[in-house]
N, C-alpha and C positions, 0 to 999 in steps of 0.2 A: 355552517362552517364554524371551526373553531379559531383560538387563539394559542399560540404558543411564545413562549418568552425566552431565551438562552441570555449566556454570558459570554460574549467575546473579547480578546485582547484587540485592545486597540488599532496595531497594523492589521487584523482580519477586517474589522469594520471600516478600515480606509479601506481594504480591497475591497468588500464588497459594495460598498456602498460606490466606490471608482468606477466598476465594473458595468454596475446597476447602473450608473450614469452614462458613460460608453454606449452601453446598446440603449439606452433612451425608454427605459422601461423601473418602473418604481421599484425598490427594492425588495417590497413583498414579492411581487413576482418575479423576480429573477435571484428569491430563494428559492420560492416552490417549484420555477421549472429545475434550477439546480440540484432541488433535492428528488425529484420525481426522475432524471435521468439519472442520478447516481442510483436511485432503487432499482432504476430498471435495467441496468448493469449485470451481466452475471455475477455471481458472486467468486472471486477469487480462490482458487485452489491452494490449499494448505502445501508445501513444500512436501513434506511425507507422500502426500497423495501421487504428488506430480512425479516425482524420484520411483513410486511403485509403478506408476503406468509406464515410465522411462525403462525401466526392469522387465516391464511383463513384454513390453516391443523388442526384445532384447540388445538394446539403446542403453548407454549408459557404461559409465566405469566397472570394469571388471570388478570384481570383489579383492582380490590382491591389489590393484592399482588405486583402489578406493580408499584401503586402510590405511595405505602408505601414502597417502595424500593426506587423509584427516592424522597422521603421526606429525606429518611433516607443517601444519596448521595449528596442532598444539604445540608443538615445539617452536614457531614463529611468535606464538599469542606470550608464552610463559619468555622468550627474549625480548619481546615489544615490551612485558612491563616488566622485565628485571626483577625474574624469578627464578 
């Protein structure tokens, strides 16, 4: 078995270590189970990916109703910051 060391901010080491208290279990391990179910997670789908597969089920904003959405989303961002 090895050893690993990180750096965390302060309110992460009050939660974990809170946490790790809660379920009554020492903090080592209630990083490694934490970090052993986060790997065994699927891995999240990149938004491009997701919007092609939305495409290919043909699901999803029409291509004319699409454009005129991302117009109407620059034109929001360039008023929000007063451009």
């Amino acid at each position: 078995m090895s050893t690993l060391s990180f750096h965390a901010d302060s309110e992460l080491e009050k939660r974990i270590r809170s946490t790790a208290k809660e379920r009554n279990v020492p903090v080592s391990r209630f990083l490694k189970e934490t970090v052993e179910q986060a790997l065994s997670q699927p891995r999240p789908t990149d938004a491009a990916t997701l919007l092609a597969a939305l495409h290919a089920n043909g699901k999803g904003l029409p291509p004319d109703e699409a454009t005129g959405y991302l117009r109407q989303v620059h034109a929001d961002r360039k008023t929000w910051r007063g451009q």
